[in-house]
PAKE-50860 format. One record per residue: residue number from 0; residue in one letter; y, x, z of N, C-alpha, C in turn. Coordinates in nm, 4 decimals, padded with zeros to 6 digits. Each point is the difference from the previous one (the first is absolute). Example, Ala and Ser with C-alpha at 12.3 -4.5 7.8 and 13.67 -1.06 7.14 Angstrom:
2
{pos=0	code=A	nv=-00.5690	nu=01.3190	nw=00.7800	cav=00.1190	cau=-00.0890	caw=00.0000	cv=00.1200	cu=00.0900	cw=00.0000}
{pos=1	code=S	nv=00.1050	nu=-00.0350	nw=-00.0720	cav=00.1190	cau=00.0820	caw=00.0060	cv=00.1090	cu=-00.0770	cw=00.0730}
REM end
This chain:
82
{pos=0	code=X	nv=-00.0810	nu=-01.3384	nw=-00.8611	cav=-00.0941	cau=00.0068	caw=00.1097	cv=00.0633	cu=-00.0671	cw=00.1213}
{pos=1	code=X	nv=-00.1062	nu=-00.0835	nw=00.0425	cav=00.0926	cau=-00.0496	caw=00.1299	cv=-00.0116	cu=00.0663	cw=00.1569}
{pos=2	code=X	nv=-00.0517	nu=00.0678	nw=-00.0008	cav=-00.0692	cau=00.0684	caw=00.0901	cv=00.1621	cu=00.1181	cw=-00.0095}
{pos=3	code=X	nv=00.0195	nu=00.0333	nw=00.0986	cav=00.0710	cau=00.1441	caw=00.0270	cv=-00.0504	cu=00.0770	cw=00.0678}
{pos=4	code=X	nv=-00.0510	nu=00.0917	nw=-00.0460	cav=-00.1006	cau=00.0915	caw=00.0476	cv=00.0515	cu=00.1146	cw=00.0538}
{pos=5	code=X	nv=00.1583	nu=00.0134	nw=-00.0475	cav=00.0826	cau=00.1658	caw=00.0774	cv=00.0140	cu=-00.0298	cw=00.1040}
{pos=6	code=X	nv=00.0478	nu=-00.1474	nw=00.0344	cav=00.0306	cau=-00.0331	caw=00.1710	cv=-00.0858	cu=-00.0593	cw=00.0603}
{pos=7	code=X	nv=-00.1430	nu=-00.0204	nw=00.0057	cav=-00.0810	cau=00.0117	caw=00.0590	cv=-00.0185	cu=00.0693	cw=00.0584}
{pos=8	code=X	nv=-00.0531	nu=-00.0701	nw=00.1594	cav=00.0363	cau=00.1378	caw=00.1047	cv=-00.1629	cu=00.0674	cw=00.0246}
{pos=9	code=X	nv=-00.0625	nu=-00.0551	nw=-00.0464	cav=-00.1563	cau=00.0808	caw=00.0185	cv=-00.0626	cu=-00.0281	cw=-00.1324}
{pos=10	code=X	nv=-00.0462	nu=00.0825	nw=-00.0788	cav=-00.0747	cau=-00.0508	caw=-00.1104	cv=-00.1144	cu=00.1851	cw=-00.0205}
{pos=11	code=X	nv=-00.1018	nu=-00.0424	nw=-00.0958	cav=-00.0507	cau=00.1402	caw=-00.0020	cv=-00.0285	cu=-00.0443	cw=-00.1695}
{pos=12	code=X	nv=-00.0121	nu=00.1646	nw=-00.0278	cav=00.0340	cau=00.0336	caw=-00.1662	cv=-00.1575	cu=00.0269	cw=-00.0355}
{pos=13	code=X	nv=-00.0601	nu=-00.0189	nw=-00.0950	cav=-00.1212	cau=00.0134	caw=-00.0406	cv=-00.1225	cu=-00.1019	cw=-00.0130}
{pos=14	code=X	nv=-00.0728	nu=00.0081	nw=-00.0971	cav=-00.1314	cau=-00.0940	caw=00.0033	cv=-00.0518	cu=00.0503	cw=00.1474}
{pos=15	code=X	nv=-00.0859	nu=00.0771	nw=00.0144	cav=-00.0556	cau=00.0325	caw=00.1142	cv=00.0570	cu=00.0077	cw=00.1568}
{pos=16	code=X	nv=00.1492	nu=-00.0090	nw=-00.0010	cav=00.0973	cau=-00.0823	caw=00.1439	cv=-00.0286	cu=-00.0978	cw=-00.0357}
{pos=17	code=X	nv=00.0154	nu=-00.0926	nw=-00.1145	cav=00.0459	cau=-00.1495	caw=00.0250	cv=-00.1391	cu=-00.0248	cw=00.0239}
{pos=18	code=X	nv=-00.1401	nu=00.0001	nw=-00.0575	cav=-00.1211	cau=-00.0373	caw=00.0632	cv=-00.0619	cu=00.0183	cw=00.1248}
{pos=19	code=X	nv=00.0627	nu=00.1145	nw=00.1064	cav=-00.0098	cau=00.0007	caw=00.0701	cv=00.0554	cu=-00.0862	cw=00.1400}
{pos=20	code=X	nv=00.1154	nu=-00.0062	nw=-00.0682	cav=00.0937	cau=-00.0496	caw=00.0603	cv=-00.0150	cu=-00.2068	cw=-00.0124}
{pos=21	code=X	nv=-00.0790	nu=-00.0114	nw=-00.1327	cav=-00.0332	cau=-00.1379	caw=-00.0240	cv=-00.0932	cu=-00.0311	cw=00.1103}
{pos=22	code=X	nv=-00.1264	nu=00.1416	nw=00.0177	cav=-00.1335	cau=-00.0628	caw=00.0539	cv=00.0724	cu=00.0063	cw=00.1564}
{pos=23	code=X	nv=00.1068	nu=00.0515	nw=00.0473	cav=00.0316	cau=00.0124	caw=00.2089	cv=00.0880	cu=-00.1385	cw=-00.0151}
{pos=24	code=X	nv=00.0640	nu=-00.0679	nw=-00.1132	cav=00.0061	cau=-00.1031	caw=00.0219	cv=00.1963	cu=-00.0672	cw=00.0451}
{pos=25	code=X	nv=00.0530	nu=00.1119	nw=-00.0608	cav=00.1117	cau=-00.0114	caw=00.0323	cv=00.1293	cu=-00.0209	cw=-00.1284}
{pos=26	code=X	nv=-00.0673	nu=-00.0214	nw=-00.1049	cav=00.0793	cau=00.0056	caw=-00.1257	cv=00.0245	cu=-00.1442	cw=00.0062}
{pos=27	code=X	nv=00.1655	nu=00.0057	nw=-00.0771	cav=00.0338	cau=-00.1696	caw=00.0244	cv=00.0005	cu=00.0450	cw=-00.2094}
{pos=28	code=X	nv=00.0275	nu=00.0665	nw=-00.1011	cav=00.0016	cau=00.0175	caw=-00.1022	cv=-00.0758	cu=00.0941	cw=-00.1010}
{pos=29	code=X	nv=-00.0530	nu=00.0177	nw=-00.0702	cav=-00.0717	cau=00.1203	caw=-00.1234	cv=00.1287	cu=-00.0177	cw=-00.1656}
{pos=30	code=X	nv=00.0497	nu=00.1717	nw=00.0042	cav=00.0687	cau=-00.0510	caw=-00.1182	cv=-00.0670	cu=00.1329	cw=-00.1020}
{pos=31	code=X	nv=-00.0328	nu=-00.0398	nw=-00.1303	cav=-00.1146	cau=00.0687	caw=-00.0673	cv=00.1037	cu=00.0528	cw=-00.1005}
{pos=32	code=X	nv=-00.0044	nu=00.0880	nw=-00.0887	cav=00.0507	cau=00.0281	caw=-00.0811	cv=-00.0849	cu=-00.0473	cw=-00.0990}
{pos=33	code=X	nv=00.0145	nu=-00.0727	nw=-00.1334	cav=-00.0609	cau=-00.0175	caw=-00.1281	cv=-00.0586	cu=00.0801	cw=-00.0610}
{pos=34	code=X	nv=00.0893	nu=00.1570	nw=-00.0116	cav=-00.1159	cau=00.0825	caw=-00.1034	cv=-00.0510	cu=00.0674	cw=00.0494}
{pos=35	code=X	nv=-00.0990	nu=00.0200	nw=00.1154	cav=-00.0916	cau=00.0243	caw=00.0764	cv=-00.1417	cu=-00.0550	cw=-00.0787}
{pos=36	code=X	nv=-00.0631	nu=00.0827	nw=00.0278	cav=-00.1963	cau=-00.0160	caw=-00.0818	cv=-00.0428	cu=-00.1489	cw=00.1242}
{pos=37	code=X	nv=-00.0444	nu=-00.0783	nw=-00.0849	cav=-00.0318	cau=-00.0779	caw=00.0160	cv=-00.1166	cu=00.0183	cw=00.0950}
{pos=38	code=X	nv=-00.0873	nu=00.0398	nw=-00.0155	cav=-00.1248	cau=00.0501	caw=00.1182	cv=00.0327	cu=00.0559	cw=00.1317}
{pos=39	code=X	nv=00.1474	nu=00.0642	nw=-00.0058	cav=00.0294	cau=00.0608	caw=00.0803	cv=00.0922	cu=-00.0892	cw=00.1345}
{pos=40	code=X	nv=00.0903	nu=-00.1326	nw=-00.0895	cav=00.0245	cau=-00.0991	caw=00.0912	cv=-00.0653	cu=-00.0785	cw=00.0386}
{pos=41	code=X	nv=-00.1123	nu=-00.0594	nw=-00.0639	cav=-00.0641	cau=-00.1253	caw=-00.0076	cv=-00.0783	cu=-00.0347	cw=00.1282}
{pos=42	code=X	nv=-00.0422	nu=00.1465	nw=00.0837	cav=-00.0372	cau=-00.0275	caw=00.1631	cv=00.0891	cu=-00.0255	cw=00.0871}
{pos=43	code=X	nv=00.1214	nu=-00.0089	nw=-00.0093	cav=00.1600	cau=00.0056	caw=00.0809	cv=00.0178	cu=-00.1591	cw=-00.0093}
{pos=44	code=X	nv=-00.0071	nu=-00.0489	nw=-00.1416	cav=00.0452	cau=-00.1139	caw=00.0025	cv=-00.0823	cu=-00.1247	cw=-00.0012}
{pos=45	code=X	nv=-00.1325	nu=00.0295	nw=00.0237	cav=-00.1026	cau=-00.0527	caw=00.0583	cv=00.0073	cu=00.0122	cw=00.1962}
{pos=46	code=X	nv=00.0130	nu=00.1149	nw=-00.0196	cav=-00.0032	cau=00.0007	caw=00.1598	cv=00.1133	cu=-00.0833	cw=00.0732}
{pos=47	code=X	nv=00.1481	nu=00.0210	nw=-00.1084	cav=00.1284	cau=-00.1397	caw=00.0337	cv=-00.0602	cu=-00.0652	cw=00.0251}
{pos=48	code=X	nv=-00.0574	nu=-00.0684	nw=-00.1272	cav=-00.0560	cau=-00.1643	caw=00.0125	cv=-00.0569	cu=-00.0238	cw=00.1052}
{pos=49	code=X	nv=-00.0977	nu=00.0475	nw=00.0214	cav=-00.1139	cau=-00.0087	caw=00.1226	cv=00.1055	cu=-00.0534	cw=00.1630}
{pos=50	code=X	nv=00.0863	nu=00.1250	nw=00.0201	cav=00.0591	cau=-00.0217	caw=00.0919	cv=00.1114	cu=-00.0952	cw=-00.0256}
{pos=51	code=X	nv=00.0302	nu=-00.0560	nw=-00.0364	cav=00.1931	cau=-00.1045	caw=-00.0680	cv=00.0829	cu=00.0750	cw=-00.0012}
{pos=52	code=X	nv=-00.0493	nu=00.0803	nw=-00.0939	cav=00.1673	cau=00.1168	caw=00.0113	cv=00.0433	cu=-00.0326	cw=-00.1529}
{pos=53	code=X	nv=00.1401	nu=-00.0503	nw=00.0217	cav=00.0660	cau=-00.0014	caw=-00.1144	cv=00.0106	cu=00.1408	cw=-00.0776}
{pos=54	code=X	nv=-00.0681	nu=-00.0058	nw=-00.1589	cav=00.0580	cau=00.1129	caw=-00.0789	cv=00.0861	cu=-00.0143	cw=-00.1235}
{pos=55	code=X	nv=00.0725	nu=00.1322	nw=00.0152	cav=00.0924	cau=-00.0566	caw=-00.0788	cv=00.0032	cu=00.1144	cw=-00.1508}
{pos=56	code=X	nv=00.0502	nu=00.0248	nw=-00.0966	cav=-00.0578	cau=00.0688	caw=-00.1143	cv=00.1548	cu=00.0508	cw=-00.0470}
{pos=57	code=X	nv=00.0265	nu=00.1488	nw=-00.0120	cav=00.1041	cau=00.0364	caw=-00.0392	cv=-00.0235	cu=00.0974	cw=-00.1475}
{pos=58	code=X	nv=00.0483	nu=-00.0050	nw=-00.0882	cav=-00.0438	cau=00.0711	caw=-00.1192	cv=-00.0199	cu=00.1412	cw=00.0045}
{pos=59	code=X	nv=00.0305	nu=00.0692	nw=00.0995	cav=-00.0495	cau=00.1254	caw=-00.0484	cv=00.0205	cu=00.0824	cw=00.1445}
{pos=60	code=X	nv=-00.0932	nu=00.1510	nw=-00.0138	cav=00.0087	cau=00.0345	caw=00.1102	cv=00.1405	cu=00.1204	cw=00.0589}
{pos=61	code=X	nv=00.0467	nu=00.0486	nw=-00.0985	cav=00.1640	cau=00.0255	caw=00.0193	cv=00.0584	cu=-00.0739	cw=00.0673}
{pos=62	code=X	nv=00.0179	nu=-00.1270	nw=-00.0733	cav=00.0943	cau=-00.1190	caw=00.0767	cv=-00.0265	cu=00.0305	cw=00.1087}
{pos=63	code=X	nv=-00.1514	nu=-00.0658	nw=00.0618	cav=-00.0552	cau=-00.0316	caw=00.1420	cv=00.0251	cu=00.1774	cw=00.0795}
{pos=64	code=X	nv=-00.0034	nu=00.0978	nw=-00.0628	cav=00.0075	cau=00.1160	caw=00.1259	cv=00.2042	cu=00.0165	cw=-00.0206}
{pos=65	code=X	nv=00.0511	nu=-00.0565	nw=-00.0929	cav=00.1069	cau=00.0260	caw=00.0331	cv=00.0563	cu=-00.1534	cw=00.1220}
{pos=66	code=X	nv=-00.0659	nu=-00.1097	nw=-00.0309	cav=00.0732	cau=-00.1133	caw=00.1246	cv=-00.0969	cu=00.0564	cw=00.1243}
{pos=67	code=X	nv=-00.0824	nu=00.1422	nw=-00.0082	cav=00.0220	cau=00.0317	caw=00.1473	cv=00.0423	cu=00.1193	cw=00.0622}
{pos=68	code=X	nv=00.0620	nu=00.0078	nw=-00.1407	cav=00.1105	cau=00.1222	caw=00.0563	cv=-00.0820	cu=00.1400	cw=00.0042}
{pos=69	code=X	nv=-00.0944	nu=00.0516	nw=-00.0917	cav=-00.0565	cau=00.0713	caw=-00.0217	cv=00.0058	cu=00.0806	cw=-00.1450}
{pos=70	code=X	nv=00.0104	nu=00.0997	nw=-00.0170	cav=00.0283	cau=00.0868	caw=-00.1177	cv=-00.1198	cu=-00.0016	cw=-00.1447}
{pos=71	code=X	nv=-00.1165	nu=-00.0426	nw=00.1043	cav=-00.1328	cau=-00.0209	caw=-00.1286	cv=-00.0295	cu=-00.2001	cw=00.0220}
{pos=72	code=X	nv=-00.1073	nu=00.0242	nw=-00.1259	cav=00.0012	cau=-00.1700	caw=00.0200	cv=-00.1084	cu=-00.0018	cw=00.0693}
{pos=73	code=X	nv=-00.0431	nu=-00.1478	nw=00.0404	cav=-00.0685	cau=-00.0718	caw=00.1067	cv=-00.1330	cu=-00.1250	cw=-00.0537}
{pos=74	code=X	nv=-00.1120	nu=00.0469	nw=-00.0098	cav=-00.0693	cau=-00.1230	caw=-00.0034	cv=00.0130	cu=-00.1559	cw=00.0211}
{pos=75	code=X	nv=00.0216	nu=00.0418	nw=00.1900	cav=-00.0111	cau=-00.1164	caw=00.0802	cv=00.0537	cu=00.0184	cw=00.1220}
{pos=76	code=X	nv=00.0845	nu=-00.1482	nw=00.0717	cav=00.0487	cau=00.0323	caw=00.0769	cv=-00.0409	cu=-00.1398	cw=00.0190}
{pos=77	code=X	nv=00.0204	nu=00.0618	nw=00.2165	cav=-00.0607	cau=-00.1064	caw=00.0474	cv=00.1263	cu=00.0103	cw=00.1488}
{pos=78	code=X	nv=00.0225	nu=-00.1355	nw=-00.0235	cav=00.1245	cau=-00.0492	caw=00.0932	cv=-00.0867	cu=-00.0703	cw=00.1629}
{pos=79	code=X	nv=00.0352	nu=00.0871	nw=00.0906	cav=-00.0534	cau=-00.0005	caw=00.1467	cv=00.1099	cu=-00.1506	cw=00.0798}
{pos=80	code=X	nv=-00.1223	nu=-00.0120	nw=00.0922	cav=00.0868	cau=-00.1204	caw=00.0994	cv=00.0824	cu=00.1261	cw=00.0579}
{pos=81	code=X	nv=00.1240	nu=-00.0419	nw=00.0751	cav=00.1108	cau=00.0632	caw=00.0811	cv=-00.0508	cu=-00.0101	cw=00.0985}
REM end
C-alpha cells in the first residue's frame, strides 16, 4: 500500500465518515478494503470519482483497521487535507 495511513495526521475510519467527509470536500484519498459487500462500497467509490479523489484498494478489512491503528477492521478510510 502506498498510502501510510498510521501517520496520517487527519483521516476518518468508516464508509459513512469517508462519504461525508468526500461530500464537505476535503479528502485528498479513499482507501477501501476488498472484502467489503460490494453494494456497500460502490456509492464511496463513485462518489471518489465524481470528486478526483484518488482510491486506493487494500485486501482486507483487518489489514485496513489495523494500518489505522485500531483493534477491529475498517471498511474505508478516507485521508483529510491537513
Amino acid at each position: 500500500m502506498e498510502t501510510n495511513i498510521g501517520k496520517a495526521s487527519k483521516k476518518v475510519v468508516g464508509i459513512k465518515e469517508a462519504t461525508k467527509a468526500l461530500k464537505k470536500g476535503n479528502v485528498v484519498a479513499v482507501i477501501i478494503a476488498e472484502d467489503v459487500a460490494q453494494g456497500l462500497i460502490e456509492p464511496l467509490i463513485e462518489l471518489s470519482r465524481k470528486k478526483g479523489v484518488r482510491v486506493e484498494i487494500v485486501p482486507s478489512k483487518l489489514m485496513l483497521g489495523k494500518a489505522c491503528n485500531i483493534k477491529t477492521g475498517a471498511s474505508a478510510v478516507a485521508l483529510l487535507e491537513d
